[in-house]
MARBA-3410 file (N, C-alpha, C, O; in Angstrom, 1 decimal):
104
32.7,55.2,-9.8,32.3,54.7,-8.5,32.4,55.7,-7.5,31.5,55.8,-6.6 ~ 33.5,56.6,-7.4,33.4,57.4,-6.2,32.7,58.5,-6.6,32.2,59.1,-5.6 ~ 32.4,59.1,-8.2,31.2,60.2,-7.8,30.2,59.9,-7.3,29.7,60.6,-6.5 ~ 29.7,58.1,-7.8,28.4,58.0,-7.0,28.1,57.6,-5.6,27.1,57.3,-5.0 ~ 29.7,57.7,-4.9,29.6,57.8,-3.8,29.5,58.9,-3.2,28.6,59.2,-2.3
30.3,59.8,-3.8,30.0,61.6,-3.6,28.1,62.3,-3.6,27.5,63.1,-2.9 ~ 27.8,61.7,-4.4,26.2,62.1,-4.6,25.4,61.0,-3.7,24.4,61.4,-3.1 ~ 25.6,59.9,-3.6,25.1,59.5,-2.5,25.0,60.3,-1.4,23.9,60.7,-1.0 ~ 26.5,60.8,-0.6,26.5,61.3,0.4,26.3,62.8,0.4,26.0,63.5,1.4 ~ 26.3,63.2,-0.5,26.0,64.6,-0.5,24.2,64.5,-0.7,23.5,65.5,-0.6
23.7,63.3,-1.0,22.4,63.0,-1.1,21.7,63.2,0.3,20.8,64.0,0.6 ~ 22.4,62.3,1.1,21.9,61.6,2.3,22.0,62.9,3.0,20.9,63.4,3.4 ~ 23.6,63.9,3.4,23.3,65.1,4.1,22.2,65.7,3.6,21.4,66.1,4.5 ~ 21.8,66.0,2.4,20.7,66.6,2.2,19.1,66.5,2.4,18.0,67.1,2.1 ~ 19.5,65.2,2.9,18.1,65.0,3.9,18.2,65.0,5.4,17.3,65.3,6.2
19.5,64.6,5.8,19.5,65.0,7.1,19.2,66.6,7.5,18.6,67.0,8.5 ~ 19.9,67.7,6.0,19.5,68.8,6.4,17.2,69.0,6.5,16.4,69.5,7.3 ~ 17.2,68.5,5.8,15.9,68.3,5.7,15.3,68.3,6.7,14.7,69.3,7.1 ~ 15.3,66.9,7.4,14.8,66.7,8.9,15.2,67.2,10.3,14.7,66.9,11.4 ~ 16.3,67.9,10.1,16.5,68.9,10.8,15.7,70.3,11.2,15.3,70.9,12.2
15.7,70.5,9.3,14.5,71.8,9.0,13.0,71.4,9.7,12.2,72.3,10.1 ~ 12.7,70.2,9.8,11.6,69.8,10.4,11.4,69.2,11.7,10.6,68.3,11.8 ~ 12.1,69.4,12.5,12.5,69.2,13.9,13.1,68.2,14.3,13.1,68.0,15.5 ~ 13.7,67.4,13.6,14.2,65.9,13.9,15.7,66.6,14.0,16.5,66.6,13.0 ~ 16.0,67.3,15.2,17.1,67.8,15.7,18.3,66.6,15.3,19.4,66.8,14.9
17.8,65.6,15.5,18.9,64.4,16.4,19.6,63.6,15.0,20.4,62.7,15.0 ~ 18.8,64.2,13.7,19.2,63.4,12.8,20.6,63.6,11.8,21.1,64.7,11.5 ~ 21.2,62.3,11.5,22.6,62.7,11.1,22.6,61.1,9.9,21.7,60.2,9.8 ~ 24.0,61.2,9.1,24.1,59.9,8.6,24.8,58.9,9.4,25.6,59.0,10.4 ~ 24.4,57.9,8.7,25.0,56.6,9.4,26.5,56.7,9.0,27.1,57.5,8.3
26.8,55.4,9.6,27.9,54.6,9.4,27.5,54.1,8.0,26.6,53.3,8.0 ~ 28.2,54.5,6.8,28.1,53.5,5.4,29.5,53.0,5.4,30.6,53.6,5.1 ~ 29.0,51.6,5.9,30.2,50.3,5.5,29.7,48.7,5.2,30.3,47.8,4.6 ~ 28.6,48.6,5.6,28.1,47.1,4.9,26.1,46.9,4.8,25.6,45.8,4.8 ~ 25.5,48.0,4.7,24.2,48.3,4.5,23.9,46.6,5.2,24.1,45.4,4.7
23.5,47.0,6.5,22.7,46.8,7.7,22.2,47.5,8.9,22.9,48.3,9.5 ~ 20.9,47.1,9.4,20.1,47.6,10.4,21.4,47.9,11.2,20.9,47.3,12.1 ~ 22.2,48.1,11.5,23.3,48.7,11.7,24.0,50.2,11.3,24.6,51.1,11.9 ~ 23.7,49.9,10.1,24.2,51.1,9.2,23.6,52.0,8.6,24.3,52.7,7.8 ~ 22.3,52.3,8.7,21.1,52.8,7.9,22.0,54.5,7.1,22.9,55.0,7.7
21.7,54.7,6.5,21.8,55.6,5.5,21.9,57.0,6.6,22.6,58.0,6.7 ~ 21.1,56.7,7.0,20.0,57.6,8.2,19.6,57.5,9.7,18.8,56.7,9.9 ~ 20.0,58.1,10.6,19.9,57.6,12.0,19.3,58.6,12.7,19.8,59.7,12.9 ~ 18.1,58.3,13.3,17.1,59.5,13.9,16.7,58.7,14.9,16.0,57.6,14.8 ~ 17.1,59.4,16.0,16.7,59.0,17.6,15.6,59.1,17.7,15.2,58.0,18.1
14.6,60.3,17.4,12.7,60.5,17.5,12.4,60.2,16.1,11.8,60.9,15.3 ~ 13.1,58.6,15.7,12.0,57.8,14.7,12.5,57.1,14.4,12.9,56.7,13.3 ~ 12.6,56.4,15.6,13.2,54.8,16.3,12.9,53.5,15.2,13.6,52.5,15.0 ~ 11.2,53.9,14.5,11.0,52.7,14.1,11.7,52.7,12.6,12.0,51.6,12.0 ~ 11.9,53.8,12.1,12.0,53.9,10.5,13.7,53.7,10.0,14.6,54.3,10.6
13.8,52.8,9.0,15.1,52.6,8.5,15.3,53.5,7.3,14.6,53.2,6.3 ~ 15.8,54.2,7.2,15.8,55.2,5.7,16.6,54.5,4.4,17.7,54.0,4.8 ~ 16.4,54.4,3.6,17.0,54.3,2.5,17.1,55.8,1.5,16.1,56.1,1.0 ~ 18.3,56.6,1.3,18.0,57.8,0.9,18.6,57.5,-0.7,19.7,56.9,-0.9 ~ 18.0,58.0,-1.7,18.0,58.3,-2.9,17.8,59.5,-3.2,17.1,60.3,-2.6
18.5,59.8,-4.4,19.1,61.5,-4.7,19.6,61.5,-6.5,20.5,62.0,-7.1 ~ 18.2,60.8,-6.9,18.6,60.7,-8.4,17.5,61.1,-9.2,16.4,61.2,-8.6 ~ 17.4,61.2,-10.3,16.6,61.6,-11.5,15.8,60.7,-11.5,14.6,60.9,-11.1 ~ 16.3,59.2,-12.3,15.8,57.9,-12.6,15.7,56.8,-11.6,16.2,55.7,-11.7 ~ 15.0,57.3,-10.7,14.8,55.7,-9.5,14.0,54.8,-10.0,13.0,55.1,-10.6
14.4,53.7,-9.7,13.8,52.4,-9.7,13.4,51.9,-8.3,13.9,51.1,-7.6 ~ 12.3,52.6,-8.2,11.7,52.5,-6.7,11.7,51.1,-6.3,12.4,50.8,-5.4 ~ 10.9,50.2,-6.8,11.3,49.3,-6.7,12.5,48.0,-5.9,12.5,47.1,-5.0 ~ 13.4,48.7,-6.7,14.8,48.0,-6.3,15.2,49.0,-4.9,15.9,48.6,-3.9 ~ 14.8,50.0,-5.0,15.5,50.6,-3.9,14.7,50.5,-2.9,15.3,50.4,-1.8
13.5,50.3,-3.0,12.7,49.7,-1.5,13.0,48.1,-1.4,12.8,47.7,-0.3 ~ 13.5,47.1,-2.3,14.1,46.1,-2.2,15.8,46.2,-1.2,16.3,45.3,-0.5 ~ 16.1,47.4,-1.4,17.4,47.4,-0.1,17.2,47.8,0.7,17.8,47.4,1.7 ~ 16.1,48.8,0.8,16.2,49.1,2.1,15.2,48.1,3.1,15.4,48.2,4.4 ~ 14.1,47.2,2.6,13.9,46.1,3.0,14.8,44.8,3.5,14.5,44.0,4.4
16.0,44.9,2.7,16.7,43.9,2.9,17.9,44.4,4.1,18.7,43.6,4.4 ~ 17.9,45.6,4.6,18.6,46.2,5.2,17.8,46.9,6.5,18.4,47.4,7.4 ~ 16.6,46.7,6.3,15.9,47.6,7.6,15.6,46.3,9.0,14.8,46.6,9.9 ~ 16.3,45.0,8.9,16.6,44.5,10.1,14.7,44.4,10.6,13.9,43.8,9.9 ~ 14.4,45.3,12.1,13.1,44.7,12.6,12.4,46.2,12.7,11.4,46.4,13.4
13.0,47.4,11.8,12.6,48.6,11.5,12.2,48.3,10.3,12.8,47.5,9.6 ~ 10.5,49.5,9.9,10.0,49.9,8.5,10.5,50.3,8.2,11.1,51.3,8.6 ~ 10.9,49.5,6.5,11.9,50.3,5.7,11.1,51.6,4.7,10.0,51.5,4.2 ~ 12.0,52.8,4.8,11.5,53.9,4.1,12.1,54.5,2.9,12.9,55.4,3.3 ~ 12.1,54.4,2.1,12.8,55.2,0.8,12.7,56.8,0.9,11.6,57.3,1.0
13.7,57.3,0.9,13.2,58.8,0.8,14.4,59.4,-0.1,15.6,59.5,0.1 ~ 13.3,60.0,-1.7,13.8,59.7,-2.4,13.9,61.5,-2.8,13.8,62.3,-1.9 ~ 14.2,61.8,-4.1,14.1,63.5,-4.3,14.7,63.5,-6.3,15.6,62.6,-6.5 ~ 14.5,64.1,-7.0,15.0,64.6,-7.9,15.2,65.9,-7.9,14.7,66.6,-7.0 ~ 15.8,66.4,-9.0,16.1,67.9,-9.2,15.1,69.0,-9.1,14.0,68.7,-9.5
15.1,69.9,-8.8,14.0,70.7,-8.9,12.2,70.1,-8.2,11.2,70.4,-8.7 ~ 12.5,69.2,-7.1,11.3,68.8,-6.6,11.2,68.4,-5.5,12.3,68.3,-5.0 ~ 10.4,68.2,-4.6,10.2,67.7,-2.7,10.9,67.0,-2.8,11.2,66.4,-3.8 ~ 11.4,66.9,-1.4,11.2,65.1,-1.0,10.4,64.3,-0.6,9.9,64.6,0.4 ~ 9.9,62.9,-1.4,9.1,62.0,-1.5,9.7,60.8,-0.2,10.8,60.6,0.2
8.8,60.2,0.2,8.9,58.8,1.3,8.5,57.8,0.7,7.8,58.2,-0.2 ~ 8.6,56.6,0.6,7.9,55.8,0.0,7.8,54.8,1.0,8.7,54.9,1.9 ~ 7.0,53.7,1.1,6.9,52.7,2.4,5.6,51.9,2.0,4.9,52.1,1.0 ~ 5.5,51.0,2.8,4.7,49.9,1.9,3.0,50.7,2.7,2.9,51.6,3.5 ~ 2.2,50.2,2.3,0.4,50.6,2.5,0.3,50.1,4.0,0.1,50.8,4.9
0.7,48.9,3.9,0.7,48.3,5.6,1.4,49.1,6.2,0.8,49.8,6.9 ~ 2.7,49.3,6.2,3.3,50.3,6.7,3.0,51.7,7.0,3.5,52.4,7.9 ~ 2.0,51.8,6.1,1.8,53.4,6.3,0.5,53.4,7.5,0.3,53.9,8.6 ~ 0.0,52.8,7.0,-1.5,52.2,7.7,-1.6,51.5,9.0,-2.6,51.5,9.8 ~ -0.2,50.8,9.4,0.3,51.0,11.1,0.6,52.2,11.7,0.2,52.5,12.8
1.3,52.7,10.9,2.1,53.9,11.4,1.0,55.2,12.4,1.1,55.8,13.4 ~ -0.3,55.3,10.9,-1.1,56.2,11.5,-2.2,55.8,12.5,-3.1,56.4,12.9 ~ -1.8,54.6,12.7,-2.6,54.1,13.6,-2.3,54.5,14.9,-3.1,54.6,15.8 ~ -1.1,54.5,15.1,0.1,54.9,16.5,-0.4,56.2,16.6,0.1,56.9,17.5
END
């Protein structure tokens, strides 16, 4: 249980370093203590609307993990942003979601 808390959070910094690399100065992790619109994984002032769910594994079950971060993104789009070994980081979010988004 606590390595997969270790790789969690050493997950999550590694997207905060991420969006930093890409100008989201302001971005840092949450508070992880009871996964709520409270606590997001992820806390980014210039991207008020987006709840992150961060994943940092080989074998995601995308699925389930856009199921928490739905069940946790409160009255923000929930966003998966996910990464394996040796590859980008990926976002994931629903078609509606994406399809408001670029509408703004």
């Amino acid at each position: 249980m606590i390595n997969s808390k270790i790789k969690g959070k050493a997950g999550e910094l590694e997207f905060v370093h991420y969006l930093k690399e890409k100008g989201y100065k302001d971005a840092r992790r949450g508070q992880q203590f009871c996964g709520t619109p409270e606590s997001p994984d992820i806390i980014c002032e210039s991207l008020p609307k987006l709840h992150f769910e961060v994943k940092r594994v080989q074998n995601l079950n995308i699925g389930k993990a856009m199921e928490q971060a739905i069940d946790d993104c409160g009255d923000k789009i929930p966003v998966v942003a996910h990464r394996k070994n040796n590859c980008n980081w990926m976002i994931t979010l629903s078609a509606d979601n994406f399809f408001n988004l670029i509408k703004e």
